[in-house]
ZANUPA-830656 format. One record per residue: residue in three letters; x, y, z of N, C-alpha, C in turn. Coordinates in steps of 0.2 Angstrom, whole numbers, plus 5000, padded with zeros to 4 digits. Layout:
BEGIN
alaXYZXYZXYZ
...
END
This chain:
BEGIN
unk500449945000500050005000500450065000
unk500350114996500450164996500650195003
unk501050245003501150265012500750325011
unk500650375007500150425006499350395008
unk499050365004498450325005498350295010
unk498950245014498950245021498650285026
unk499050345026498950395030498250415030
unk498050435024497350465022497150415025
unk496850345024496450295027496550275035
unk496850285038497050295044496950365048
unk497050425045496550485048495850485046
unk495550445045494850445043494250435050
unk493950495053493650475059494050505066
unk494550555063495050545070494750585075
unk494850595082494550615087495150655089
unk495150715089495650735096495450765100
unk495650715107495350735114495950745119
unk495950805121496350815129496150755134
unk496750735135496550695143496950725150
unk496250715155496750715162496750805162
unk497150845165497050895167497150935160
unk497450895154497650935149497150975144
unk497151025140496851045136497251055130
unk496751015124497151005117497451095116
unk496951145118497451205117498151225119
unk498251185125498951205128499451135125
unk499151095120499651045120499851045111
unk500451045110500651045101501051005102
unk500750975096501050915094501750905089
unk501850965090502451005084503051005090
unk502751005098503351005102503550955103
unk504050965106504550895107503950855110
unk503650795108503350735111503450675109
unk503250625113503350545113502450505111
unk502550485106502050455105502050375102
unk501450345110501250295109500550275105
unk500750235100500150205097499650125098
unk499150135100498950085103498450045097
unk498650005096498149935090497649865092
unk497149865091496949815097496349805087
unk496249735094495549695090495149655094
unk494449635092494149615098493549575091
unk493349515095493049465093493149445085
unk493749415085493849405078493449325078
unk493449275083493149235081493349195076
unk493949155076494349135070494149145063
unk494149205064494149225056494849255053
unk495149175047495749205046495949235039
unk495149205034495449215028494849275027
unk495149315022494449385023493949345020
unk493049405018492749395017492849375011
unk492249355006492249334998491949404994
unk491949404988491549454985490749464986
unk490549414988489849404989489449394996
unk489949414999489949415008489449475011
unk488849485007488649565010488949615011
unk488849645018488949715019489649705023
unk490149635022490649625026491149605017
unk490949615015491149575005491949615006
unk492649575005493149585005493449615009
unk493249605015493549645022493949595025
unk494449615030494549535034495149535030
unk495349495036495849435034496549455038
unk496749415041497249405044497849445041
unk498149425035498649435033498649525030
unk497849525029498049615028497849635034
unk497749605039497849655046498649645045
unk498749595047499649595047500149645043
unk499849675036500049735033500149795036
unk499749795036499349865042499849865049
unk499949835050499949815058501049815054
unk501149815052501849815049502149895048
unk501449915042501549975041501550015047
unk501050035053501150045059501650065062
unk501750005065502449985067503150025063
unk503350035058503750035055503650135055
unk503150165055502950245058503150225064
unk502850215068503250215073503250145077
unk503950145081504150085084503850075092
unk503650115094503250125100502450105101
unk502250035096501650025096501549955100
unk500749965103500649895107500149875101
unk499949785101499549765097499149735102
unk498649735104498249695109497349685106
unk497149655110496549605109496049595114
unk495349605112495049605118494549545120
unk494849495118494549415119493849385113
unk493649335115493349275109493849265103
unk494149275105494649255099494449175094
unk494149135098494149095097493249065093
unk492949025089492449005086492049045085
unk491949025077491449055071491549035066
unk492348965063492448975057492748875059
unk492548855055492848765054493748765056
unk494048825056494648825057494648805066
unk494048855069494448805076494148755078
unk493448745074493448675075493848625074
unk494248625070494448585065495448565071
unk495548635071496448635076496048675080
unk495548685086495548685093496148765093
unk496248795091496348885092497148865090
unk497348815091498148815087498048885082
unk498048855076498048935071498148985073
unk497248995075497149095080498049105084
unk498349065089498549105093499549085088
unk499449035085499949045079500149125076
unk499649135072499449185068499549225072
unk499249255079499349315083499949315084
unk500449265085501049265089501549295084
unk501249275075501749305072501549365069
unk500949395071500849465071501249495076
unk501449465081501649495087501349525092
unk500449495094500149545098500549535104
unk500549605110500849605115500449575121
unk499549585119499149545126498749555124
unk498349495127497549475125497049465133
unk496649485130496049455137495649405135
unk495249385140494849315138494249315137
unk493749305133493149315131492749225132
unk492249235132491749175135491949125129
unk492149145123491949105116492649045120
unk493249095122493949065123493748985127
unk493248985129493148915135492548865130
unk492648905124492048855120492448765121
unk492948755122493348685119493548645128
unk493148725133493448685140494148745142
unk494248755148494648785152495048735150
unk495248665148495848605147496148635139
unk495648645135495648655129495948735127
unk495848755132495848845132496848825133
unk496948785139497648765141497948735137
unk497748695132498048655130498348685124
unk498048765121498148785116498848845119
unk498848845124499548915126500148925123
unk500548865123501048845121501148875114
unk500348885110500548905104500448985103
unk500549035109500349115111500849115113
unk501349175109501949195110501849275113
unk501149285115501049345122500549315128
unk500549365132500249365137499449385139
unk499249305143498449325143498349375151
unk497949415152497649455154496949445158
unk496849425163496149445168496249455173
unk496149515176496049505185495349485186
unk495149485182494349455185494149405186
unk494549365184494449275184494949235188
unk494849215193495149205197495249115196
unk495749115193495949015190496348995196
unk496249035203497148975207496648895209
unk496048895206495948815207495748785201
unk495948825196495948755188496748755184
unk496748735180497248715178497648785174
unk497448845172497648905171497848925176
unk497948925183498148965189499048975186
unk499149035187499749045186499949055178
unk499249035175499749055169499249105165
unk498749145168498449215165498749265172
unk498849315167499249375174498449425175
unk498449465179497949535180498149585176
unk498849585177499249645171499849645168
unk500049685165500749675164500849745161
unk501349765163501749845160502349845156
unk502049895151502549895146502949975144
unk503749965146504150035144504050045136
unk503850085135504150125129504550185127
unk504750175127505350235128505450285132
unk505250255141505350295146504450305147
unk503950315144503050285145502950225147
unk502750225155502650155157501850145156
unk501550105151500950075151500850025153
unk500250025158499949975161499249955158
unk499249875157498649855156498549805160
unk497749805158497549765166496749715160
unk496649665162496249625160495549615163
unk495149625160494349605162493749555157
unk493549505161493049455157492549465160
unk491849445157491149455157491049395162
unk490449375167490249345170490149265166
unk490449225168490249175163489549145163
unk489449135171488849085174487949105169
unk487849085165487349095161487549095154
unk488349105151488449105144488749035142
unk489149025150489648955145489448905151
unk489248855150489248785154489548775160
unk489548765164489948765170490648715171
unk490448655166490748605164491448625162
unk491348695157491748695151492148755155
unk492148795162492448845165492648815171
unk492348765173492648715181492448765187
unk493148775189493148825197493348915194
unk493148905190493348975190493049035191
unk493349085196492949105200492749195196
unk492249215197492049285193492049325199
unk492449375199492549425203492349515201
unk491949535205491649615203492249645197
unk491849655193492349705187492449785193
unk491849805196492249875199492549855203
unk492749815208493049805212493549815211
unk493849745204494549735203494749775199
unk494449845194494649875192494849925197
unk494649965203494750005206495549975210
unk495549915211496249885213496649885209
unk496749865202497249865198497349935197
unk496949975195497050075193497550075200
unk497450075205497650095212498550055209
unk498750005208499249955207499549995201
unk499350015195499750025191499850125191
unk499150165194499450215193499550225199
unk499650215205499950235212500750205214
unk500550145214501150105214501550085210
unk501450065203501950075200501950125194
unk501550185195501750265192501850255185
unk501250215182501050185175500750275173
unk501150285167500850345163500350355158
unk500150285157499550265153499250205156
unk498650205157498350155159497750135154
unk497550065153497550015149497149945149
unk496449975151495849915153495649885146
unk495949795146495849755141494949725144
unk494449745139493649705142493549695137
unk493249625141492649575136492049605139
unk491649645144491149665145490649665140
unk490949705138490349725133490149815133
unk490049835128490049895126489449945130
unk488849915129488249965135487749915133
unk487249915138486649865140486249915142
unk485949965141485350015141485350065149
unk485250105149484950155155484850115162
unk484350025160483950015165484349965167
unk484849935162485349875166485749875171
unk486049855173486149825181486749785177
unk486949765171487449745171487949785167
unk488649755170489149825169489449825163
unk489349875162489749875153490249915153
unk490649925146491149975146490950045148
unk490450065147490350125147490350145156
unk489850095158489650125166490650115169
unk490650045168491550055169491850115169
unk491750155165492150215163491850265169
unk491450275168491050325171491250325181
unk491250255182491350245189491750235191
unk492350215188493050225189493450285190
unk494250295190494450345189495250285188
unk495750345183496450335183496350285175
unk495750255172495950215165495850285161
unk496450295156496350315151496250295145
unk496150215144495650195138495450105139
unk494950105137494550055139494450015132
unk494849955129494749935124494149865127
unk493549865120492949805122493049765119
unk492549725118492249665115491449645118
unk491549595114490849565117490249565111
unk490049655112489549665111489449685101
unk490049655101490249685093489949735090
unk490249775095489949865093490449885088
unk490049915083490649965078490550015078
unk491250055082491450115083491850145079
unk491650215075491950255070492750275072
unk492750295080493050335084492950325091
unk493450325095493250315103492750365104
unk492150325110491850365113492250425120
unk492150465120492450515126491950525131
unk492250485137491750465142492150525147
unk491650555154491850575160491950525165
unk492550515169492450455174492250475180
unk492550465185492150475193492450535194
unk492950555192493350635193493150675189
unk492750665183492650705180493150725174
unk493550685172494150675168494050635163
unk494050655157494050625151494650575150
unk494250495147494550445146494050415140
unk494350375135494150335130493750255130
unk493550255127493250185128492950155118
unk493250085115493250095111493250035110
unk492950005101492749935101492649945093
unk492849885090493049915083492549845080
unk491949825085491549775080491749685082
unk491849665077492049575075492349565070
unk492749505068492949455064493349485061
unk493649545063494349575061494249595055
unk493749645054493549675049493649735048
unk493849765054494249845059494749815061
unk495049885061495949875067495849935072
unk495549935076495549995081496350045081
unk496450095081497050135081497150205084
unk497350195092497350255095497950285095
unk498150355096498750365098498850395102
unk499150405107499250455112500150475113
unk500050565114500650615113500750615121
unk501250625123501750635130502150715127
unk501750765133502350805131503150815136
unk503450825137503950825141503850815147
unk503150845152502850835156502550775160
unk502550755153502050685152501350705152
unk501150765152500350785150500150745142
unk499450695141499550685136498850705131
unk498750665125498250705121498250645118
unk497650615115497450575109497050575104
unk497350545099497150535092496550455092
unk496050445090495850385089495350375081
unk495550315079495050305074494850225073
unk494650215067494450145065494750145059
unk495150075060495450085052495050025046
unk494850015042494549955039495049905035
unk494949845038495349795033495149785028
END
């Protein structure tokens, strides 16, 4: 691809939002700053080869290896990019029927994603099956929510994990949906569901107190919003009742968003929350600017495969 038509394609839909005490008027992007690029995907659902010409309103989109493009070109602008994922990674296509998520976490590993969360679809084969595919993910799975120290996963999904970019410590922290009523109990064992506010007001406290993370970084399966009247917690009310996430990447609800929504949280501080749909049809692409300060500002859009 052209690197001019890249660009174009990739400013399309862009947001820029102040975060935190910053106002985009006092912040230039012409000054000396550091910027990190954030790339995520969420409910691909082994979907690895694109659509067909005849595929409806999804016709030619997709596919693995033009995200891998994409995700190259990225990277090569700038070297300070995460790739991440916001779970069901797995079933929708005879592929994981057929290899049990070998492929999916094959293919991710040579894309390079840096961290993934776990979405309900990932327990379709069993917590044994979810285990028995690890070996072939060359990054790091994500939940503080799910609490495995009595199944065979204990020990081997982290709550977070921080990543130096060139002096920007980012912290991410993992969240999954309640299982009990989507996946069989058989197929998740003892694994235990813990409040999503609870363990997010823990992990924000972890990453922006204690370890003085300049970006923080909630990986969810939640789900995007469930109405005015629900009672169950989606990305949005997450946003609104927390404080310290500056961006909330979803799943679940295979919402397609143009551009992050710009939520107010419990301080009254704008933060992100964003979800680019299913089956890897988008590549979600935020960017956030560090000025010397570290006061930052972000760019966000949807880019289309």
């Amino acid at each position: 691809m052209k690197r001019r038509d890249f660009i174009q394609q990739t400013t399309v839909a862009t947001s820029a939002i102040g975060l935190g005490a910053l106002g985009l008027s006092s912040f230039s992007i012409a000054e000396k700053t550091k910027k990190i690029t954030i790339l995520h995907t969420n409910d691909v659902h082994s979907h690895i080869d694109p659509f067909g010409p005849e595929d409806g309103r999804n016709a030619n989109k997709g596919g693995v290896a033009r995200r891998a493009s994409l995700v190259e070109n990225i990277r090569k602008e700038n070297p300070n990019t995460l790739l991440l994922d916001a779970g069901d990674i797995f079933q929708g296509t005879p592929y994981f029927n057929y290899y049990g998520g070998e492929l999916e976490f094959k293919l991710m590993s040579m894309l390079k994603y840096d961290a993934a969360t776990i979405g309900n679809h990932d327990f379709d084969n069993g917590i044994d099956g979810l285990f028995a595919q690890l070996p072939h993910a060359k990054f790091d799975f994500l939940s503080a929510n799910y609490d495995f120290k009595n199944t065979i996963l204990d020990t081997h999904v982290k709550p977070y994990k921080i990543f130096d970019l060139e002096g920007i410590k980012v912290g991410v922290f993992g969240l999954g949906i309640e299982l009990d009523g989507l996946v069989l109990e058989r197929l998740f064992k003892e694994t235990k569901y813990l409040d999503p506010l609870e363990t997010t007001q823990e992990m924000t406290r972890i990453l922006k107190e204690e370890k003085q993370c300049d970006l923080v970084i909630c990986l969810s399966h939640l789900g995007y919003y469930y109405g005015d009247e629900s009672t169950k917690i989606s990305d949005l009310m997450l946003a609104k009742k927390t404080k310290n996430i500056d961006l909330i990447i979803g799943g679940h609800t295979h919402t397609f968003l143009p551009k992050p929504t710009v939520v107010k949280n419990v301080e009254g501080k704008n933060m992100l929350v964003n979800q680019v749909g299913c089956y890897g049809i988008n590549l979600g692409k935020i960017d956030f600017y560090f000025d010397s300060d570290k006061n930052k500002a972000a760019n966000g859009t949807s880019i289309i495969v």
